[in-house]
PAPA-602785 format. One record per residue (C-alpha): x, y, z; chain; residue in one letter; residue number from 0. Coordinates in steps of 0.2 Angstrom, whole numbers, plus 5000, padded with zeros to 4 digits. Example, Ala and Ser with C-alpha at 12.3 -4.5 7.8 and 13.67 -1.06 7.14 Angstrom:
BEGIN
NODE      x      y      z   chain   res     n
NODE   5062   4978   5039       A     A     0
NODE   5068   4995   5036       A     S     1
# end
This chain:
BEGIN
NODE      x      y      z   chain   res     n
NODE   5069   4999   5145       A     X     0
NODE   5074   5013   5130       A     X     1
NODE   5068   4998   5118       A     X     2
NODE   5050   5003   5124       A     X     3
NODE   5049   5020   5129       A     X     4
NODE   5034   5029   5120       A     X     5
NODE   5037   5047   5111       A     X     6
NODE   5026   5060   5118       A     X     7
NODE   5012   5065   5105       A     X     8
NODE   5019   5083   5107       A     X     9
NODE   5036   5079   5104       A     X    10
NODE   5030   5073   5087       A     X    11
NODE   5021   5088   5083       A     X    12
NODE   5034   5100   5089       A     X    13
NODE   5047   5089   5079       A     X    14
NODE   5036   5092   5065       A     X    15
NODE   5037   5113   5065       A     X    16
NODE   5056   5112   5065       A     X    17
NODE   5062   5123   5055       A     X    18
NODE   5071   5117   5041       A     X    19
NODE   5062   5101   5041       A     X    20
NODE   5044   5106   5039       A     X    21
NODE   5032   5102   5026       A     X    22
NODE   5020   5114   5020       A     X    23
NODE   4999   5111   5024       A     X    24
NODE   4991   5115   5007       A     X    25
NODE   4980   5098   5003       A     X    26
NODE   4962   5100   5003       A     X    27
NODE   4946   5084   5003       A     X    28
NODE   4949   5084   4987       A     X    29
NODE   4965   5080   4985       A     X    30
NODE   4967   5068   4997       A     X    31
NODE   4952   5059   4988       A     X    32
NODE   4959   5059   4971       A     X    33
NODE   4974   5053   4980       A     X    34
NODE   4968   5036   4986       A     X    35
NODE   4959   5034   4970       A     X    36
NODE   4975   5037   4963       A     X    37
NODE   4985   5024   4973       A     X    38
NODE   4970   5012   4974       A     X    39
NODE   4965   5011   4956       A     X    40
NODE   4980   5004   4947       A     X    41
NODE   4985   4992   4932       A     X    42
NODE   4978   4978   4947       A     X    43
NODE   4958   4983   4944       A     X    44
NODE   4961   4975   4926       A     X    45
NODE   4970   4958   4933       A     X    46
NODE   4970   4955   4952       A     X    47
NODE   4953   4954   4950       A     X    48
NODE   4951   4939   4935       A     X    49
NODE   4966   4930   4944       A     X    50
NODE   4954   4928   4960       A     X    51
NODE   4938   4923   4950       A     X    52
NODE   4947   4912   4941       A     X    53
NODE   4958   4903   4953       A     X    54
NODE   4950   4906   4970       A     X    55
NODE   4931   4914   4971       A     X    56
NODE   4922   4910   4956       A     X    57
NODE   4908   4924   4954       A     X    58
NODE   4909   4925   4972       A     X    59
NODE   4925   4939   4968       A     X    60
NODE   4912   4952   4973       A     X    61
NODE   4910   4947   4989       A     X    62
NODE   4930   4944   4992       A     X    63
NODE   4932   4963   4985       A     X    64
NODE   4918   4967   4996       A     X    65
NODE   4926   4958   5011       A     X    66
NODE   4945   4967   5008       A     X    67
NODE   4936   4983   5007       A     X    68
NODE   4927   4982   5024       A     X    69
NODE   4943   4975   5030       A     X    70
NODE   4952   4990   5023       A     X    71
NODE   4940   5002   5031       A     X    72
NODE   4939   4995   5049       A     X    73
NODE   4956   5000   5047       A     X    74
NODE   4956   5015   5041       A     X    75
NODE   4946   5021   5054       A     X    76
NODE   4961   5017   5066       A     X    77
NODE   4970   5028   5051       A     X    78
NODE   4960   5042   5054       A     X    79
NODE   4958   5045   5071       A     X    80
NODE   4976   5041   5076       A     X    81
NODE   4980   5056   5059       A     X    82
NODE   4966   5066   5068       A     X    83
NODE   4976   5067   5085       A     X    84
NODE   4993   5067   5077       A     X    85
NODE   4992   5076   5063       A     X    86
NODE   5010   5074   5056       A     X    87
NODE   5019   5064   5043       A     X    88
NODE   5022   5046   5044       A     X    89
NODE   5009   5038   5047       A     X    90
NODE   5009   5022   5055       A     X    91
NODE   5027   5022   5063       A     X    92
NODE   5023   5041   5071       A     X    93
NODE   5005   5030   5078       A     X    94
NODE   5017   5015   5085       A     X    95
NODE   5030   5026   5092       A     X    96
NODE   5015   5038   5104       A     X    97
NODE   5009   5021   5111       A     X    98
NODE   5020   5003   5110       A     X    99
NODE   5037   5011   5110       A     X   100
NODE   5052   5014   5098       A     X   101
NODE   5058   4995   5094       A     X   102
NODE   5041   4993   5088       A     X   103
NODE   5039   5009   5079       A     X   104
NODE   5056   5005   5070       A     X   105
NODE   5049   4988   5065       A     X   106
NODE   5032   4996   5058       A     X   107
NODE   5043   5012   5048       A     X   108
NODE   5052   4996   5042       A     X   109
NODE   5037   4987   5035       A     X   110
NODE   5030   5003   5029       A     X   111
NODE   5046   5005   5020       A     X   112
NODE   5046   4986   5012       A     X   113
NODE   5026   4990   5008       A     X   114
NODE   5031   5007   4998       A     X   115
NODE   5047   5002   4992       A     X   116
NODE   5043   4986   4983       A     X   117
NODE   5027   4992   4977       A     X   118
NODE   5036   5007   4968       A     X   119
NODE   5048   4998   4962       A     X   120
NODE   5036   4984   4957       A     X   121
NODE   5023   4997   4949       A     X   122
NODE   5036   5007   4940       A     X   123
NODE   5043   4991   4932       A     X   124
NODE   5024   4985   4925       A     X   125
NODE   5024   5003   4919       A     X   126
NODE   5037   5000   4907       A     X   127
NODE   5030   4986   4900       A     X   128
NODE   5013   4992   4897       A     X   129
NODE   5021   5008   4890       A     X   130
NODE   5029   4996   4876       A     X   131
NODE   5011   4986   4874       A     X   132
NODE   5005   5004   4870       A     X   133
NODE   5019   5008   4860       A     X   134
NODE   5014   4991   4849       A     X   135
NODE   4997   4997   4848       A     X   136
NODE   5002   5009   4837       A     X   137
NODE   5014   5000   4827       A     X   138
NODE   5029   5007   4833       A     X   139
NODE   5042   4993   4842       A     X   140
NODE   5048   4996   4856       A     X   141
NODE   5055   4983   4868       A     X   142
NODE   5052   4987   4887       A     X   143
NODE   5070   4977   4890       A     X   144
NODE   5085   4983   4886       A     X   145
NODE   5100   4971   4883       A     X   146
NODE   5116   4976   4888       A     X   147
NODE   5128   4960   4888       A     X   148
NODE   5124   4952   4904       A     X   149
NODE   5112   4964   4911       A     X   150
NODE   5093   4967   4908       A     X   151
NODE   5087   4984   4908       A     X   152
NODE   5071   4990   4910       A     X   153
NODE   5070   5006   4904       A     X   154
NODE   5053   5015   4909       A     X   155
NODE   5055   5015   4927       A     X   156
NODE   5069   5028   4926       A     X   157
NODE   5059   5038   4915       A     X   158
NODE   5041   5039   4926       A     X   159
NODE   5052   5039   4942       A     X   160
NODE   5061   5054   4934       A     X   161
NODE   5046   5063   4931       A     X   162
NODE   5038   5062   4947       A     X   163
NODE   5052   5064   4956       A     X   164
NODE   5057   5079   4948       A     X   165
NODE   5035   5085   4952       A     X   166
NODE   5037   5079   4972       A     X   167
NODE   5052   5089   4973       A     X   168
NODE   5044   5103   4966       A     X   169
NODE   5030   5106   4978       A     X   170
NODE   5014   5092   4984       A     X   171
NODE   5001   5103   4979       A     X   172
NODE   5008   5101   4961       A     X   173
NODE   5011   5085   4960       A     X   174
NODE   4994   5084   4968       A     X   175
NODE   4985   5092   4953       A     X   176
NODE   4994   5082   4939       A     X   177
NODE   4989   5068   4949       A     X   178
NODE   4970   5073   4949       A     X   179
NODE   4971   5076   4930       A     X   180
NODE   4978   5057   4928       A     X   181
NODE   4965   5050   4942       A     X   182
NODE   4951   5056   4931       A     X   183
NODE   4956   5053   4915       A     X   184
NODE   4958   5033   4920       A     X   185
NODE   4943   5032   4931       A     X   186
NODE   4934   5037   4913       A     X   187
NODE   4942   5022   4907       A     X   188
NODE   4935   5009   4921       A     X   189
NODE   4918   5017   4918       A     X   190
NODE   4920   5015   4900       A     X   191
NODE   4926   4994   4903       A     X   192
NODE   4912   4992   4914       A     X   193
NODE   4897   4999   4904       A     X   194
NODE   4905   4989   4889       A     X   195
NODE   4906   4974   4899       A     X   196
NODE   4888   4975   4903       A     X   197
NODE   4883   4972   4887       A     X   198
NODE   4889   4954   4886       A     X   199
NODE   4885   4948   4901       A     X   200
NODE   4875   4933   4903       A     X   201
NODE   4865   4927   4921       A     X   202
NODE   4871   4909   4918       A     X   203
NODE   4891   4916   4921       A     X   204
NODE   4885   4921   4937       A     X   205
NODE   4879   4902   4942       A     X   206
NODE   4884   4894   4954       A     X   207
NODE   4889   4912   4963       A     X   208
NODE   4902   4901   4977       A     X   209
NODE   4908   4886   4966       A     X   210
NODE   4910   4871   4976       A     X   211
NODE   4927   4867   4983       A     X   212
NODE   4940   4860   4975       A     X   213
NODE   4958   4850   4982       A     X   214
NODE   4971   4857   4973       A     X   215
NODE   4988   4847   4968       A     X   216
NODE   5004   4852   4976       A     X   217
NODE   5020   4850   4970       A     X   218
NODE   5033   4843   4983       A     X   219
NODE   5045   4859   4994       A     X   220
NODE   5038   4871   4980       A     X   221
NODE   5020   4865   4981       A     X   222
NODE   5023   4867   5001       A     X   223
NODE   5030   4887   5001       A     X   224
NODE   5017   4891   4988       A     X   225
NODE   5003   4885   5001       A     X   226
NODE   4995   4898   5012       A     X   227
NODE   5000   4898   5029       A     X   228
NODE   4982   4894   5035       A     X   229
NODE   4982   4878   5026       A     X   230
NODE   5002   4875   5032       A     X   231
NODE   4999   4877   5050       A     X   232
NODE   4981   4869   5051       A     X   233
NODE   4987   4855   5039       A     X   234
NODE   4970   4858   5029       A     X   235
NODE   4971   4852   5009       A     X   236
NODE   4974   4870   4999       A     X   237
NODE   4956   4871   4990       A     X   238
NODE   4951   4883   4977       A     X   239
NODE   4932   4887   4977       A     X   240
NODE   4921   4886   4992       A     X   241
NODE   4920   4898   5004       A     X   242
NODE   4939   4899   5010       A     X   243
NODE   4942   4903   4992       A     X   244
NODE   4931   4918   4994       A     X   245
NODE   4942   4923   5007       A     X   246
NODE   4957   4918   4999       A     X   247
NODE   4952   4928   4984       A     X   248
NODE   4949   4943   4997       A     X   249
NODE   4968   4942   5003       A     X   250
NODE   4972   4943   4985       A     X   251
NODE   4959   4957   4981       A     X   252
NODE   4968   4965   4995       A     X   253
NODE   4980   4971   4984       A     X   254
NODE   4969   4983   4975       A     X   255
NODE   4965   4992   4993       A     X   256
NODE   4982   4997   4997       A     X   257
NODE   4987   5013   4996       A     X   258
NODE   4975   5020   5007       A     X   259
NODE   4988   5020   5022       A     X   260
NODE   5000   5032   5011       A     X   261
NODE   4986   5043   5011       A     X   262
NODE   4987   5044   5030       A     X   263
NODE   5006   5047   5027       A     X   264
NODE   5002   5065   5018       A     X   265
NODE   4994   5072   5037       A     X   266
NODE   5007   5085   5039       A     X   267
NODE   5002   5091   5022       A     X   268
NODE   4983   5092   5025       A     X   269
NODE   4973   5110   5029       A     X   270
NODE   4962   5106   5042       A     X   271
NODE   4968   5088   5045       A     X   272
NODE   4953   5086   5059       A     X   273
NODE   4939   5088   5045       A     X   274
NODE   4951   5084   5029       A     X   275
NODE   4957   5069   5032       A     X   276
NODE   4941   5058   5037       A     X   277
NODE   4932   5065   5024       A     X   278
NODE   4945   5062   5010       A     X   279
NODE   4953   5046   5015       A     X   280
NODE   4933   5039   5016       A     X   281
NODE   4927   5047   5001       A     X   282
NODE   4943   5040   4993       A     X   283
NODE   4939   5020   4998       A     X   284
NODE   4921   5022   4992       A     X   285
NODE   4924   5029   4976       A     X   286
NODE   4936   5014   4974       A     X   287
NODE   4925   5000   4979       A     X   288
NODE   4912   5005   4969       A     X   289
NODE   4922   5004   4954       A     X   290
NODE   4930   4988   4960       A     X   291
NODE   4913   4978   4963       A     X   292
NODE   4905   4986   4945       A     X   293
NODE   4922   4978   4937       A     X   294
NODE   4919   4962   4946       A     X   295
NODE   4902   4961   4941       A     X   296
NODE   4904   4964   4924       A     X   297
NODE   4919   4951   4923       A     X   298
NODE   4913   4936   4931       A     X   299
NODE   4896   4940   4921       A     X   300
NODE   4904   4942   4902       A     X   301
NODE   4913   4923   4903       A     X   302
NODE   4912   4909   4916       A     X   303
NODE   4924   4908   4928       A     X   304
NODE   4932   4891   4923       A     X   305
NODE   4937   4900   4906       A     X   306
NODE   4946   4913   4916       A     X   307
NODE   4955   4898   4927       A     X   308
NODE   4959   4889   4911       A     X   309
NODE   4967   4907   4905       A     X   310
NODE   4988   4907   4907       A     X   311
NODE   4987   4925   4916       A     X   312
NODE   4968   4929   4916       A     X   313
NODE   4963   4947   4915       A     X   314
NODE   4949   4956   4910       A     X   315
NODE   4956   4960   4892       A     X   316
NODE   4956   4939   4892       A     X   317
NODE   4936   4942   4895       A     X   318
NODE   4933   4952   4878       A     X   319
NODE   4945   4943   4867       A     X   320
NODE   4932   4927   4874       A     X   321
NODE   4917   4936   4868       A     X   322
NODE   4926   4942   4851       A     X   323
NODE   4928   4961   4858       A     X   324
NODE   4948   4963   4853       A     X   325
NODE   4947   4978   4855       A     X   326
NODE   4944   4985   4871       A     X   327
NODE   4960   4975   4875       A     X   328
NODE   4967   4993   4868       A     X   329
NODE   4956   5004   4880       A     X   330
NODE   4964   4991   4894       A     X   331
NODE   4983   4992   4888       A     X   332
NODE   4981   5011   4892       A     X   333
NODE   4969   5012   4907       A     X   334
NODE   4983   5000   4913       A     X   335
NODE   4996   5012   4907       A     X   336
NODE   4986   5028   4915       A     X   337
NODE   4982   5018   4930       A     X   338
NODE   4999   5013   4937       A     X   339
NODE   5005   5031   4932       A     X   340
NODE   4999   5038   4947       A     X   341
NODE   5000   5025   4960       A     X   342
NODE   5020   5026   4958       A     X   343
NODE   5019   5047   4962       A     X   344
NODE   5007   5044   4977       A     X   345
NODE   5021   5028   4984       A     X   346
NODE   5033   5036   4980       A     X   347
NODE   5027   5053   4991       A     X   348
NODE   5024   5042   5006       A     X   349
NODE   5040   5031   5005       A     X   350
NODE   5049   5048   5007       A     X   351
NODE   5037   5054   5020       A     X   352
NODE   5042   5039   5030       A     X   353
NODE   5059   5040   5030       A     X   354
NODE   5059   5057   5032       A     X   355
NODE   5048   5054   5050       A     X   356
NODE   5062   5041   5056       A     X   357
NODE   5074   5052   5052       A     X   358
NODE   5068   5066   5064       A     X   359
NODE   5068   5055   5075       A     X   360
NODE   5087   5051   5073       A     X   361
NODE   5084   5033   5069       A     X   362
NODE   5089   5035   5050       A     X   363
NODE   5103   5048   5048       A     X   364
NODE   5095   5064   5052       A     X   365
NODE   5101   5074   5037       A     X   366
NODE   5089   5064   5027       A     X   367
NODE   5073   5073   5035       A     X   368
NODE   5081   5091   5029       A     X   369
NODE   5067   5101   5017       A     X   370
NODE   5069   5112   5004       A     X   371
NODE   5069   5131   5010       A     X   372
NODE   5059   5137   4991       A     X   373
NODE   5046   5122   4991       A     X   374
NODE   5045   5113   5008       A     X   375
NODE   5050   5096   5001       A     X   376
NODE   5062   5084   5007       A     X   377
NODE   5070   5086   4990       A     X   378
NODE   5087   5075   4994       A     X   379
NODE   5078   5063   5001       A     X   380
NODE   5064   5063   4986       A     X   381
NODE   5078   5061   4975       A     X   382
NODE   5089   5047   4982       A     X   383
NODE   5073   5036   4985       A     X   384
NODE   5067   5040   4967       A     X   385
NODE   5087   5036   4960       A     X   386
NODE   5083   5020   4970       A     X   387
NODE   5068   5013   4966       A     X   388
NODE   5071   5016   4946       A     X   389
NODE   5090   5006   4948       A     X   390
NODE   5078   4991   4958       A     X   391
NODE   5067   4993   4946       A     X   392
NODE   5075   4993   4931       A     X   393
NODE   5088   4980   4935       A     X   394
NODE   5078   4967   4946       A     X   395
NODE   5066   4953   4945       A     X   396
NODE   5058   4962   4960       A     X   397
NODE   5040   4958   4953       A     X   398
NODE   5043   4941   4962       A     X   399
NODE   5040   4948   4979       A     X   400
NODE   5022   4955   4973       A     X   401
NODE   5015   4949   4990       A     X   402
NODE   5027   4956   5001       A     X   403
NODE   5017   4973   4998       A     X   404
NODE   5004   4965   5005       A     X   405
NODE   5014   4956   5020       A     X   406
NODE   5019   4972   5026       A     X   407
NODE   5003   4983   5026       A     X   408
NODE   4992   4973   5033       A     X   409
NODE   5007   4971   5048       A     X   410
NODE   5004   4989   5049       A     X   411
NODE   4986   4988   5049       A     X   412
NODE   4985   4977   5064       A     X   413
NODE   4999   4987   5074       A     X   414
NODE   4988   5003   5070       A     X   415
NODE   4972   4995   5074       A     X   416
NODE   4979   4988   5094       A     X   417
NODE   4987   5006   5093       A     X   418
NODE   4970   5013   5095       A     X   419
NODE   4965   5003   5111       A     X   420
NODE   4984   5009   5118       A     X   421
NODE   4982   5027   5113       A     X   422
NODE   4963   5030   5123       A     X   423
NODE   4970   5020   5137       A     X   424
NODE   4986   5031   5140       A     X   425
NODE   4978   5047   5133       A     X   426
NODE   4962   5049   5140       A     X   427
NODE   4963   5068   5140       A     X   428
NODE   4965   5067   5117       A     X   429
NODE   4950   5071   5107       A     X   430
NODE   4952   5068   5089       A     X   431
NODE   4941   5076   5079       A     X   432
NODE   4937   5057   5071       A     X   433
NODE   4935   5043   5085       A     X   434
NODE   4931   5025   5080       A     X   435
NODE   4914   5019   5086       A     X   436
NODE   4909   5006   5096       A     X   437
NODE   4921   5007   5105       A     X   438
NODE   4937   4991   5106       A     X   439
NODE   4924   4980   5093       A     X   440
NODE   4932   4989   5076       A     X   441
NODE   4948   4989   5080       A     X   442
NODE   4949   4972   5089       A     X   443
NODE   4939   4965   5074       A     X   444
NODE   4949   4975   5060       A     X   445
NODE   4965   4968   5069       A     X   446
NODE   4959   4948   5068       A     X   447
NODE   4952   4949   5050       A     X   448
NODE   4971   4957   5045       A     X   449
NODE   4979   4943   5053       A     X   450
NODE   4967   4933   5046       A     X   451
NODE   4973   4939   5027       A     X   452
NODE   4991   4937   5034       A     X   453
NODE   4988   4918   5034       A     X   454
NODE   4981   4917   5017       A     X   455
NODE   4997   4925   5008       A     X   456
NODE   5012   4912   5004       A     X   457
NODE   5023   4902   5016       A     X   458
NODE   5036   4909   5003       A     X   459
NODE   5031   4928   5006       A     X   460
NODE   5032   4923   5025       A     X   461
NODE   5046   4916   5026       A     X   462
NODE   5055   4932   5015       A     X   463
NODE   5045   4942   5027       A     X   464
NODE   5055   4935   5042       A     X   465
NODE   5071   4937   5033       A     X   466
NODE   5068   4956   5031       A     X   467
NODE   5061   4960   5049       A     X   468
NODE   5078   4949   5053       A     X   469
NODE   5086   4965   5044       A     X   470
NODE   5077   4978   5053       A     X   471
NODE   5083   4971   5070       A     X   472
NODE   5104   4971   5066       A     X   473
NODE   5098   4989   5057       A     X   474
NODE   5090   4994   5073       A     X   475
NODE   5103   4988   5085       A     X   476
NODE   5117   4993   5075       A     X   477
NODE   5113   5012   5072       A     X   478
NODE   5094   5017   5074       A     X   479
NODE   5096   5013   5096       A     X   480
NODE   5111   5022   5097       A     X   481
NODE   5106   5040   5089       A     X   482
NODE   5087   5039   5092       A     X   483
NODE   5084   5058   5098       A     X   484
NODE   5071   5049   5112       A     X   485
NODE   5086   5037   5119       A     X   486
NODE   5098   5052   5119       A     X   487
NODE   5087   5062   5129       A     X   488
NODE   5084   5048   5141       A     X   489
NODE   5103   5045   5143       A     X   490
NODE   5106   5064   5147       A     X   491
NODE   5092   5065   5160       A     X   492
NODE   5101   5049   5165       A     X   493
NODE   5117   5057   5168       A     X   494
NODE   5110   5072   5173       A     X   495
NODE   5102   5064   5187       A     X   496
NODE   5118   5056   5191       A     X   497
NODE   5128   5071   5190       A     X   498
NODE   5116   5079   5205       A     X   499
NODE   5117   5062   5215       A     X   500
NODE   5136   5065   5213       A     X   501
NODE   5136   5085   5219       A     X   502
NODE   5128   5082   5234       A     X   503
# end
């Protein structure tokens, strides 16, 4: 059947030097480092992890950031060697399309659109409101929601969606180096709360490392959707503590690793991509978890982790202000701020690198995948994602559907990862310039342990989850089957093979 036909790798390369829808190759290492520094290291460094120690790992939230990360990396080396052997823009969806087909291609480039989409718009919105705790710092009122009769506006996300927007459109190199300038500037900051964390730790917080389990109350059909799906389907008590609350805490931690996916997404963009992109995405993931285990250390040592689960919405500025430091909640008010400034330029390149891949391929309008002729950008399409996301943004409560970023990377992580086996079985004669080792272990293993992470998110987020891939499908049947460049082809060959039959 069409639904599953396979695009050839060089097909999608070939796609990719059209003229007049080509990007322009000027990344280095460097940049692509900076850049999942940039996406990684966000506002969520100074929360996410409090919110696990504190209602999930106890102390033991190093080893559930340790746990995400190994998890992040198995599947990054799927990541890199499917970007190696098809170095083009997409990431993901391109990877799906080469080895299981279109139908599930369309339904990764549509979870890969929930998992940039939402987190921009997410992201953008917490920028506004940490630009007004800023604002408040230094005395000057400024509320991050606007009023306007029956509608709420926040405001900030049109303006840092505006500005990198207006940079992406203007070139990625560009955008790459204001990028790097930010990325520096907040790393800085994380050393700076780490050392200054240090001081106030105490060995006691650290005991005991794995705190025993604990039954948790639920509460009724809301108690139920908030449950993971481990503990729905298994009919296991929900438990905080223990060492299932280590790995709970790692599917929340999760959140901090994501990003690194959009990196792959930039491979049309890449000098070199055979060498460039290994070295930067890895280089990238170890600079972050480094700064992630030195911030989980100096968390869970400063207070105990029962003071942080007794906290409302426990972050680390919560720590200081319990060891009388009030004012580093300032230094984190505009880490924060500096940190999610970046991550929305980096989400918002890869959602439009994307969208612009399915809309090579016909299964989004193809006039969206049009570049700029001056600065090789897809500068319509930059700009009618950026008008969108700032509207959702500024108008929604989309901060509800937090774990639906989650949801829909880690579904592209275990495609990607299965991918690999496909892609050495069906194309022997490829030889990326990075392979996996050990052969089917890593991805097989990187596969079950993001399935695993699946079950631990929300009933809730699964069952939106199931609504929106419901979407895709009436999306896919309705339009993206019908004008798919690979099922037009297969039609004419069709009927060109018929029209031969007929002549003679």
């Amino acid at each position: 059947m069409s639904l599953f036909r396979t695009k050839p790798i060089e097909s999608s390369l070939a796609d990719a030097d059209e003229p007049g829808r080509r990007l322009k190759r000027s990344l280095t290492t460097w940049d692509l480092m900076i850049m999942g520094v940039a996406v990684a290291v966000g506002a969520g460094i100074f929360s996410v992890g409090a919110r696990a120690a504190g209602q999930f790992s106890g102390p033991a939230v190093t080893l559930s950031f340790v746990l995400a990360a190994i998890t992040c990396a198995l599947a990054i080396m799927c990541y890199a060697e499917f970007a190696t052997a098809i170095p083009v823009a997409g990431s993901a969806y391109v990877f799906t399309y080469a080895t299981m087909g279109e139908l599930a291609a369309w339904i990764i480039g549509w979870n890969l659109i929930l998992e940039l989409f939402t987190a921009a718009a997410v992201i953008a919105k917490y920028w506004g409101i940490y630009l007004s705790e800023v604002f408040a710092l230094i005395g000057w009122d400024v509320p991050a929601t606007l009023e306007l009769g029956v509608i709420s506006l926040t405001w900030g996300p049109f303006l840092i969606v505006a500005v990198f927007t207006f940079l992406l459109v203007m070139g990625t190199k560009l955008s790459a180096q204001v990028s790097n300038v930010f990325t520096i500037i907040k790393v800085g900051v994380v050393l700076f709360v780490i050392v200054a964390g240090f001081f106030y730790v105490k060995a006691e917080n650290y005991t005991p490392f794995i705190p025993d389990p604990v039954p948790t109350a639920t509460d009724g059909s809301s108690g139920v959707l908030q449950q993971s799906l481990f503990s729905f389907l298994t009919g296991a008590a929900p438990a905080q503590y223990g060492l299932f609350g280590v790995f709970a805490g790692a599917a929340i931690v999760f959140f901090a690793f994501i990003g690194f996916d959009v990196v792959a997404t930039s491979a049309e963009e890449v000098k070199d991509p055979g060498k460039t992109l290994p070295r930067g995405i890895f280089a990238g993931l170890a600079v972050v978890t480094l700064l992630y285990i030195g911030v989980s250390l100096a968390l869970t040592g400063m207070v105990p982790y029962t003071a942080l689960a007794a906290a409302e919405d426990p972050n680390l500025a919560t720590a200081f202000a319990l060891v009388g430091n009030t004012g580093a909640a300032s230094v984190i008010a505009v880490g924060s701020l500096i940190g999610l400034t970046t991550v929305i330029m980096v989400l918002l390149m890869g959602l439009a690198r994307v969208v612009l891949a399915m809309s090579r391929d016909g299964l989004l309008p193809r006039s969206l995948s049009r570049t700029s002729d001056k600065h090789a950008t897809p500068a319509r399409l930059q700009i009618l994602l950026g008008v969108l996301v700032a509207v959702v943004a500024g108008f929604t409560r989309v901060d509800v559907l937090e774990e639906m970023i989650n949801i829909g990377t880690l579904s592209a992580f275990v495609v990607v990862s299965l991918g690999i086996l496909v892609l050495r079985k069906k194309r022997p004669d490829l030889r990326p310039a990075f392979r996996v080792p050990f052969g089917p272990v890593i991805p097989v293993l990187s596969a079950v342990l993001c399935l695993y992470l699946m079950t631990n998110l929300a009933v809730e987020t699964w069952i939106y989850f199931a609504g929106w891939l419901l979407i895709g499908f009436l999306l896919y049947f309705a339009y993206g089957q019908r004008h798919s460049r690979l099922n037009e082809k297969f039609h004419d060959v069709a009927a060109a093979g018929a029209g031969r039959d007929t002549a003679v």
